[in-house]
TIMI-853747 format. One record per residue (C-alpha): residue number from 0; x, y, z. Coordinates in nm, 3 decimals. Layout:
BEGIN
REC   pos        px        py        pz
REC   NUM         X         Y         Z
...
This chain:
BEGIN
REC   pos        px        py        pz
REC     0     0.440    23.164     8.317
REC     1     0.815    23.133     8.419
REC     2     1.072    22.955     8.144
REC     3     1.200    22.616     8.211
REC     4     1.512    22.530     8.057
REC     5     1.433    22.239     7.860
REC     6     1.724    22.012     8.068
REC     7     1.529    22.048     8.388
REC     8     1.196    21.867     8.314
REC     9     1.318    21.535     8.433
REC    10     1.398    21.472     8.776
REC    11     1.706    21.339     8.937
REC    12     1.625    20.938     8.976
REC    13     1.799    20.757     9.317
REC    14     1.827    20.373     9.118
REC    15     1.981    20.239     8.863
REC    16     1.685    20.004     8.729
REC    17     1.507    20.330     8.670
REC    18     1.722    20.467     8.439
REC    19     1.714    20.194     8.156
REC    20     1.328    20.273     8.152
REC    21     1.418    20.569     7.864
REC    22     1.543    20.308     7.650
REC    23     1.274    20.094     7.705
REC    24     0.997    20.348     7.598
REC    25     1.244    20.453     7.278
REC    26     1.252    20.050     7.194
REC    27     0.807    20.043     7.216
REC    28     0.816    20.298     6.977
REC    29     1.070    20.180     6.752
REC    30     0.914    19.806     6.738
REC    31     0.583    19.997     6.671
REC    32     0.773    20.174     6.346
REC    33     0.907    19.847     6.261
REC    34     0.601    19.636     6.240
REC    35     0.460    19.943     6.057
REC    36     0.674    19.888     5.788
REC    37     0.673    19.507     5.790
REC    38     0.238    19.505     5.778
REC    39     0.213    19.334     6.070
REC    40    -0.077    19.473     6.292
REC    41    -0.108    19.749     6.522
REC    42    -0.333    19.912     6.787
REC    43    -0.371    20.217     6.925
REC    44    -0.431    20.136     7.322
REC    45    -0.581    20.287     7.641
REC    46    -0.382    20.222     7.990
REC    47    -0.497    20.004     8.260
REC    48    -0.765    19.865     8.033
REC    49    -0.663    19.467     8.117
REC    50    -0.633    19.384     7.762
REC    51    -0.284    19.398     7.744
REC    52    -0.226    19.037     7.781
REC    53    -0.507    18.953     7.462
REC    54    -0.263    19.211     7.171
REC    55     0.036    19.022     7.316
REC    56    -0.110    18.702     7.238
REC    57    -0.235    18.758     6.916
REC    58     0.109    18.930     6.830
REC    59    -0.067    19.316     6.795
REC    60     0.195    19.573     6.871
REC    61     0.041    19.832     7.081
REC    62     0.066    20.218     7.062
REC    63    -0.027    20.334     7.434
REC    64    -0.126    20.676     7.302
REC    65    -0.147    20.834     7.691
REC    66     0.169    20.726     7.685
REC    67     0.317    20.922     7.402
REC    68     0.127    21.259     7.517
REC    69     0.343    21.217     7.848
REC    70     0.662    21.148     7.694
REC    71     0.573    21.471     7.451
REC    72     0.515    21.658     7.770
REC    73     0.846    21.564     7.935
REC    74     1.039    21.641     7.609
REC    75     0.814    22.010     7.647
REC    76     0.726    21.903     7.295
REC    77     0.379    21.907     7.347
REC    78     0.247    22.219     7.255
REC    79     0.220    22.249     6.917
REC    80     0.016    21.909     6.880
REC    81    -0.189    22.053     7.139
REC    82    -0.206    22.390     6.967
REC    83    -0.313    22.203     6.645
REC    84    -0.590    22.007     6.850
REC    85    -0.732    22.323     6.996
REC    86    -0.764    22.534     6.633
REC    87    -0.968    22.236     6.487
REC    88    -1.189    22.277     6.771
REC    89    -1.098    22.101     7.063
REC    90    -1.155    22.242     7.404
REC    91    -0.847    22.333     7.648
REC    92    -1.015    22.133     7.891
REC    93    -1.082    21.822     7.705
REC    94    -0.747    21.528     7.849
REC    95    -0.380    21.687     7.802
REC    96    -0.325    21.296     7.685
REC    97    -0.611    21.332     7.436
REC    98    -0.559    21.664     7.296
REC    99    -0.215    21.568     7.216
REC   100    -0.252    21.236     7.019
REC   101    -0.570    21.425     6.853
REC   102    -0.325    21.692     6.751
REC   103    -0.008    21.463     6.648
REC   104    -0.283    21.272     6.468
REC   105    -0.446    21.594     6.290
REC   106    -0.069    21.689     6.165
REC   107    -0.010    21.364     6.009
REC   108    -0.327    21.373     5.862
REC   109    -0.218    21.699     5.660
REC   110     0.087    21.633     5.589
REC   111     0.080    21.280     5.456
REC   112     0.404    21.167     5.708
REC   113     0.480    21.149     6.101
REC   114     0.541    21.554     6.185
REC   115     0.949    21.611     6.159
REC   116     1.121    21.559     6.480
REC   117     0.823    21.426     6.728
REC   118     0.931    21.239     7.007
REC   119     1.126    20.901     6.944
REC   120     0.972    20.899     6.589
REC   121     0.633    20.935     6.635
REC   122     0.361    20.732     6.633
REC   123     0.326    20.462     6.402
REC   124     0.014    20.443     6.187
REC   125    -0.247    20.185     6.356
REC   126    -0.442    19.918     6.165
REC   127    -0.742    19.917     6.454
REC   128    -0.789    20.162     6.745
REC   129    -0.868    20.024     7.117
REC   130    -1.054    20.254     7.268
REC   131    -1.183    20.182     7.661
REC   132    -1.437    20.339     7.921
REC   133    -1.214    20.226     8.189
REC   134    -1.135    20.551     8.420
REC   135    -1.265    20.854     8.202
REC   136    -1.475    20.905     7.899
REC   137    -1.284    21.116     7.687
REC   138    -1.096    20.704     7.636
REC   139    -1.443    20.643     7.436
REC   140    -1.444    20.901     7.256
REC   141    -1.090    21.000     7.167
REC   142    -1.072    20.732     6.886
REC   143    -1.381    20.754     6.743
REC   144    -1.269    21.126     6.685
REC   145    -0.994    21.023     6.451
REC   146    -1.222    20.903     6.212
REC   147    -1.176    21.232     6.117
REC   148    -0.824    21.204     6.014
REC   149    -0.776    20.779     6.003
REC   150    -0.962    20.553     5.804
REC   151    -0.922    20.269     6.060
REC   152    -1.143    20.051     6.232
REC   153    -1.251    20.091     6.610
REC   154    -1.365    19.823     6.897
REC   155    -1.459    20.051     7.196
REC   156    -1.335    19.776     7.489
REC   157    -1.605    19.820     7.833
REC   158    -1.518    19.794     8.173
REC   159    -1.782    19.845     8.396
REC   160    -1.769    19.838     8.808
REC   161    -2.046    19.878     9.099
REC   162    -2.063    20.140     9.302
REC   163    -1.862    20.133     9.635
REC   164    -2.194    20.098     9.853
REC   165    -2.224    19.778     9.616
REC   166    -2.274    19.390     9.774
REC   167    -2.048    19.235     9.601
REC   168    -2.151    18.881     9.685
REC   169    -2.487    18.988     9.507
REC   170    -2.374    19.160     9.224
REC   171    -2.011    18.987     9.134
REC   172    -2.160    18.734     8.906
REC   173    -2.354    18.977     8.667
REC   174    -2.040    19.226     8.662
REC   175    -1.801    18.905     8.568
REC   176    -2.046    18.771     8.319
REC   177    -2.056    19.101     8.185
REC   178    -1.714    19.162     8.137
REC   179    -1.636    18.816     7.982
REC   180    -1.831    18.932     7.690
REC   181    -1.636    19.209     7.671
REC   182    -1.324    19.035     7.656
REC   183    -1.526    18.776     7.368
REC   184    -1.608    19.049     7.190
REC   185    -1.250    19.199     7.193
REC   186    -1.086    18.902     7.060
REC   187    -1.320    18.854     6.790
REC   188    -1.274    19.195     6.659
REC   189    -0.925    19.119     6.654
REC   190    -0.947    18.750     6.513
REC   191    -1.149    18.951     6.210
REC   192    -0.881    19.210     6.172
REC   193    -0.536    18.996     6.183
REC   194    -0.677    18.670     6.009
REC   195    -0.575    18.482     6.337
REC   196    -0.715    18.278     6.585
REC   197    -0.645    18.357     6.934
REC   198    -0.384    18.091     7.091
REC   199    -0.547    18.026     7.459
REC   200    -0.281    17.794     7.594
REC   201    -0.039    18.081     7.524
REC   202    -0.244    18.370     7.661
REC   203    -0.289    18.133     7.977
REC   204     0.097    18.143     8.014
REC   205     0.098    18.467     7.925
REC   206    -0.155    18.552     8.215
REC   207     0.140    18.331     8.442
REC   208     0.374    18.564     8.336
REC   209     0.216    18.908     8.410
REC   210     0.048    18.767     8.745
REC   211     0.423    18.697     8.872
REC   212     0.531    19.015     8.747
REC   213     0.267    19.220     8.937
REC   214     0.340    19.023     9.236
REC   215     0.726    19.091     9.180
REC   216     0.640    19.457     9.212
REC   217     0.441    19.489     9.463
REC   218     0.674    19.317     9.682
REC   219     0.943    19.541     9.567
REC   220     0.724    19.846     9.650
REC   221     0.608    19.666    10.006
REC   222     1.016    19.761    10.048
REC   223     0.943    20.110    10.041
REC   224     0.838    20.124    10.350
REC   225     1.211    20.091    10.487
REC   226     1.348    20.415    10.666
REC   227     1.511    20.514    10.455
REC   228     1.345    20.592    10.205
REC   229     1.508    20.370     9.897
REC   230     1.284    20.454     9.593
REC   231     1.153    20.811     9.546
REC   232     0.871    20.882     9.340
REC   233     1.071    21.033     9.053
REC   234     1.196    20.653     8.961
REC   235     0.837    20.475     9.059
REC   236     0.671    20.717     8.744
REC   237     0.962    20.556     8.534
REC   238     0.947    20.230     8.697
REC   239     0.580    20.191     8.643
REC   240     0.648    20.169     8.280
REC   241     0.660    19.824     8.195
REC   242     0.417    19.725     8.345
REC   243     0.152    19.937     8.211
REC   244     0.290    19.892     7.880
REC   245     0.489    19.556     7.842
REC   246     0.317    19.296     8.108
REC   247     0.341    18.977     8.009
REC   248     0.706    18.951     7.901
REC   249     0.939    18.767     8.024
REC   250     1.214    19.071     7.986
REC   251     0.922    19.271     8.204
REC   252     0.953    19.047     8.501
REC   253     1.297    19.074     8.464
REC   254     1.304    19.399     8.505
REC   255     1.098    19.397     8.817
REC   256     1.272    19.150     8.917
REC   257     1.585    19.351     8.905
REC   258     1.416    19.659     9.035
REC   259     1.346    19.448     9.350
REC   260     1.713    19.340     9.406
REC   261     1.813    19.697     9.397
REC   262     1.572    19.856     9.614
REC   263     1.652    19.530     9.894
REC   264     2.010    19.624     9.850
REC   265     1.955    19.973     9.911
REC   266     1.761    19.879    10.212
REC   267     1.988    19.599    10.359
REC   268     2.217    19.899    10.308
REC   269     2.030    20.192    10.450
REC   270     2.079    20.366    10.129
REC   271     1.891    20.683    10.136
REC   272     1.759    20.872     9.853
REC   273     1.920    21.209    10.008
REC   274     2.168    21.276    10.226
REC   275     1.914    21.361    10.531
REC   276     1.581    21.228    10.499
REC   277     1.401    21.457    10.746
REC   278     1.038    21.397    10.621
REC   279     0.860    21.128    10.444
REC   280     0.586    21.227    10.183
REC   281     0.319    21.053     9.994
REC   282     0.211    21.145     9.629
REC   283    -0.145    21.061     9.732
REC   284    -0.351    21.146     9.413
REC   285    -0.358    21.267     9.077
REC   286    -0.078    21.225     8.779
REC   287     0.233    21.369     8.775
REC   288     0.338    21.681     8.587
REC   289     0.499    21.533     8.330
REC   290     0.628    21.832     8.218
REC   291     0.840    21.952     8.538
REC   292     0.904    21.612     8.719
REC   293     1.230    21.749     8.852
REC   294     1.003    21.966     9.119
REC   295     0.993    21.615     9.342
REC   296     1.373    21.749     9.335
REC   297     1.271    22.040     9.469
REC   298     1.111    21.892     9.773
REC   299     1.451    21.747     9.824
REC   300     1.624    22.023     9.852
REC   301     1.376    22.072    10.174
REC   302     1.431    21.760    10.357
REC   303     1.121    21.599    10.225
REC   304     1.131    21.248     9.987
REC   305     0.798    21.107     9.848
REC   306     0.920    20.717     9.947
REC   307     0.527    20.622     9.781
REC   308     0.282    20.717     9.586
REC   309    -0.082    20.590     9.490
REC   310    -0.111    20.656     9.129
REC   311     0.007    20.390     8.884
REC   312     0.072    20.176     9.171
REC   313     0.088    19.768     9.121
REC   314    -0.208    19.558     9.079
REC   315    -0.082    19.266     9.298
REC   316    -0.200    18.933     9.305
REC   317    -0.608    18.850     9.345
REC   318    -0.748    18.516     9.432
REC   319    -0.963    18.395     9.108
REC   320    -1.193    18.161     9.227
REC   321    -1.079    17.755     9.200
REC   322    -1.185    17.579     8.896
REC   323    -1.167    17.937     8.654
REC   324    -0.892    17.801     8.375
REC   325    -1.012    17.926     8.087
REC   326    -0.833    18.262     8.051
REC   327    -1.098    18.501     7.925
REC   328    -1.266    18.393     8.218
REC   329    -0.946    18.468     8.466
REC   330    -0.926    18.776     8.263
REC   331    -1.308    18.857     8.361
REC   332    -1.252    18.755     8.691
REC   333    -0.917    18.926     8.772
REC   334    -1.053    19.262     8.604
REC   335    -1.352    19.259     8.896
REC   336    -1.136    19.188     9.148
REC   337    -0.860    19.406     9.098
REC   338    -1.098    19.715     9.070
REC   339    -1.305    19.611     9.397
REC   340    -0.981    19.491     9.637
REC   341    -1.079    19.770     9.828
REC   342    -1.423    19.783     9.821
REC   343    -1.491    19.582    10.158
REC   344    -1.231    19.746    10.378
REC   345    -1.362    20.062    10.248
REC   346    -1.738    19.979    10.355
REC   347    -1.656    19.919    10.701
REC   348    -1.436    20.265    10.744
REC   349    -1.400    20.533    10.498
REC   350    -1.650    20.489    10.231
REC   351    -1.390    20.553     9.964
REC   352    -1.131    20.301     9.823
REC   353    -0.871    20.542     9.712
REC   354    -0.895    20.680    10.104
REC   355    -0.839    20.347    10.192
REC   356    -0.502    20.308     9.984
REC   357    -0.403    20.642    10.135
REC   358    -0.463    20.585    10.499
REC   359    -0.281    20.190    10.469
REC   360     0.039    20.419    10.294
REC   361     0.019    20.679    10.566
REC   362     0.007    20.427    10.842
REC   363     0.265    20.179    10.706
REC   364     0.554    20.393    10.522
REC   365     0.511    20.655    10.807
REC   366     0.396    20.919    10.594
REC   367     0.481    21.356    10.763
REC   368     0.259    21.483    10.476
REC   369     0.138    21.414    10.091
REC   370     0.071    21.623     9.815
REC   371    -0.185    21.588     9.528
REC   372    -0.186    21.726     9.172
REC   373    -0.510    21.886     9.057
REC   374    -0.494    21.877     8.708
REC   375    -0.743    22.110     8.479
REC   376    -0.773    21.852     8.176
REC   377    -0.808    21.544     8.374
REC   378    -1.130    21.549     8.585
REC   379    -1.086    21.162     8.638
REC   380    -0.835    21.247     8.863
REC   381    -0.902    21.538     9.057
REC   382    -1.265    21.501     9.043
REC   383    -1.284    21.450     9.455
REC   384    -0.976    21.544     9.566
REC   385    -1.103    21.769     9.789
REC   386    -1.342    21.536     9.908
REC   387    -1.095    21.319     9.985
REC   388    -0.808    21.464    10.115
REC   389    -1.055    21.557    10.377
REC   390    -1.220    21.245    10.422
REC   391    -0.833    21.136    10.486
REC   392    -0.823    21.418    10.787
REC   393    -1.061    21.234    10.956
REC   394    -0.829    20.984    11.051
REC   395    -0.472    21.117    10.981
REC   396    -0.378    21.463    11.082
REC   397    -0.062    21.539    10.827
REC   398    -0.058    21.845    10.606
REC   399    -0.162    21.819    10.274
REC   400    -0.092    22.066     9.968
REC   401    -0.247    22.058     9.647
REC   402    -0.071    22.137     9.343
REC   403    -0.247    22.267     9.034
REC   404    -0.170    22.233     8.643
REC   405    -0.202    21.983     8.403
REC   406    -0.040    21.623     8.310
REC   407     0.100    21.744     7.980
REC   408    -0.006    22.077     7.865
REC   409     0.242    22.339     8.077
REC   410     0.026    22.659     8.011
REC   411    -0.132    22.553     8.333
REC   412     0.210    22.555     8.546
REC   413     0.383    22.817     8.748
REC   414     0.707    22.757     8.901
REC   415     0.717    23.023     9.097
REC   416     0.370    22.984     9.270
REC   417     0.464    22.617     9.276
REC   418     0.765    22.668     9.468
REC   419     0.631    22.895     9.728
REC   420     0.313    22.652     9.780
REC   421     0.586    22.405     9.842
REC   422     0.799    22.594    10.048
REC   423     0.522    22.695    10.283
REC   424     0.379    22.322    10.271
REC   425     0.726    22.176    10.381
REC   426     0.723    22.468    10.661
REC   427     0.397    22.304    10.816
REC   428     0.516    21.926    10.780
REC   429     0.813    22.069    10.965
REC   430     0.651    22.230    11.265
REC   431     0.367    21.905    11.221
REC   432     0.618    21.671    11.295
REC   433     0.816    21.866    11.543
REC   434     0.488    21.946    11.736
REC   435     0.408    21.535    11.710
REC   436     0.741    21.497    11.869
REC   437     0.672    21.749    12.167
């Protein structure tokens, strides 16, 4: 494996709004540290698990422990967490995200203190742990693992969806049902740890605020599709960040708010995110390498500019039905819906969902070619890559390369074979696109 300097893991960002996203994740650890010290309660949390809008409600600080493995990775501060995971037994295969949180969480443990000098202070001690099953399993059983090392109590959160050959007029009901008493269950557990009862009237305004600020964003990334390119992908796996880990705020819809002026400017403007923009590229599965995120540089250097991407994309907007107020129940609701939008369209095409997302990109940003990163600890999200990128060909002849390495641990990277897998992949999009033109 090649050295990286340390200064080149983070990639070169074309807008402004994305740069104040640093401070941002620096202040969510810091108000973590504070409440640590002041008693007040706090949760280790899972991503995309819809319950963000419930710990804001009932004034629970979160800890988005993925999170914290990918900011470890992009400060290459990883290892030695992950080191630490893997002597106590953990397998190199098990989540980069997990392995890393186990390991920050194992060092703790022995030496009575946050290890010296982790990543914008560490993580704070939780009072409960969230876990989820929504995505992969290691979620489930990541937390109950640090019983091993925290004494603190667990509520593992479910989130359950039908298969894509599913009728959802037939099975919607029993799925929503189903997940309501997930979210009752949730809020009780919480109600018994904090002492407090859960304020609906302001998690219903809370569930305003975040359903604005999703549709903010989305129409900001509908933008994207201007030619130029204004937003690479480098700022969207900034950009992303309050959402996934701050919805509900009214300084979060600001922020997409302001995000959305820029980018329109930069349109209005033609603003490109290079000097030439000679080929547009999707990031059409898997997470980023959080530990070398200046290689989307490194396409620019070639002419190419990944103007979207389909991984921690915006939820959007979904139609609860009329007459659902209560907001566990829009919860409930919106939770189905948002992980089935594409279920229908799917059914009548593809099969797949996430094909579906890719060949609406392709078709309306004008995609030359996408890349997607297998990664060896996350089988969530390579799991079918394959599968899909050619179920994809079917209908979209572009060239496709597939990266391989992992989301956090950098054992798995090469830069050299990266940059020659690129440099031949940008050689095909090339003569692709020249040939189309012919």
């Amino acid at each position: 494996m090649e050295e990286t300097p340390r200064e080149k893991t983070t990639a070169v960002k074309a807008t402004d709004t994305s740069k104040r996203v640093r401070s941002i994740v620096k202040s969510y650890y810091m108000r973590a540290q504070e409440a640590s010290e002041k008693g007040a309660p706090i949760a280790y949390c899972m991503v995309a698990s819809c319950y963000d809008e419930i710990l804001l409600a009932m004034d629970v600080v979160p800890i988005w422990t993925e999170n914290y493995g990918g900011l470890c990775a992009a400060k290459r501060d990883a290892e030695r967490f992950i080191l630490k995971a893997e002597a106590e037994g953990y397998s190199n295969v098990i989540c980069g995200y997990a392995r890393c949180g186990i390991g920050f969480d194992i060092l703790r443990h022995e030496l009575g203190h946050i290890p010296p000098e982790s990543p914008d202070g560490g993580m704070a001690r939780p009072s409960m742990l969230l876990g989820s099953s929504a995505v992969c399993d290691p979620r489930y059983k990541w937390y109950q693992s640090l019983g091993r090392y925290l004494d603190t109590p667990i509520y593992n959160f479910d989130i359950v969806v039908p298969p894509i050959d599913a009728n959802l007029a037939d099975v919607k009901e029993y799925y929503v049902k189903y997940q309501l008493e997930q979210f009752k269950g949730l809020v009780t557990f919480i109600e018994r740890q904090t002492g407090k009862k859960m304020d609906y009237d302001r998690l219903s305004e809370i569930l305003d605020i975040a359903d604005e600020t999703n549709q903010v964003w989305l129409d900001c990334y509908k933008l994207r599709s201007a030619i130029p390119g204004p937003m690479p992908s480098q700022d969207h796996f900034s950009t992303f960040v309050p959402a996934f880990y701050g919805i509900g705020t009214k300084e979060t819809l600001d922020f997409y708010r302001e995000l959305y002026n820029e980018v329109k400017y930069r349109v209005d403007n033609k603003m490109s995110t290079v000097p030439e923009e000679k080929y547009r590229l999707l990031w059409a599965g898997g997470l980023p390498p959080w530990h070398t995120m200046w290689i989307f540089n490194y396409f620019e250097s070639r002419g190419g500019v990944f103007v979207m991407d389909t991984t921690y994309g915006p939820w959007g907007t979904v139609e609860v039905p009329k007459g659902i107020t209560h907001p566990l129940e829009r919860l409930a609701w919106r939770t189905f819906l948002r992980w089935t939008n594409r279920y229908e369209k799917a059914q009548k095409r593809s099969g797949n969902e996430w094909v579906e997302l890719i060949l609406d990109i392709v078709d309306d940003y004008h995609i030359d070619g996408m890349a997607m990163h297998a990664t060896k600890s996350c089988r969530a999200t390579t799991m079918g890559q394959i599968h899909m990128k050619n179920l994809a060909q079917d209908y979209v002849k572009i060239p496709t390369l597939l990266l391989i390495s992992d989301i956090v641990d950098v054992r798995d990277y090469s830069e050299a074979e990266w940059k020659a897998n690129i440099n031949a992949f940008m050689e095909t999009v090339d003569s692709n696109k020249r040939g189309k033109k012919g």
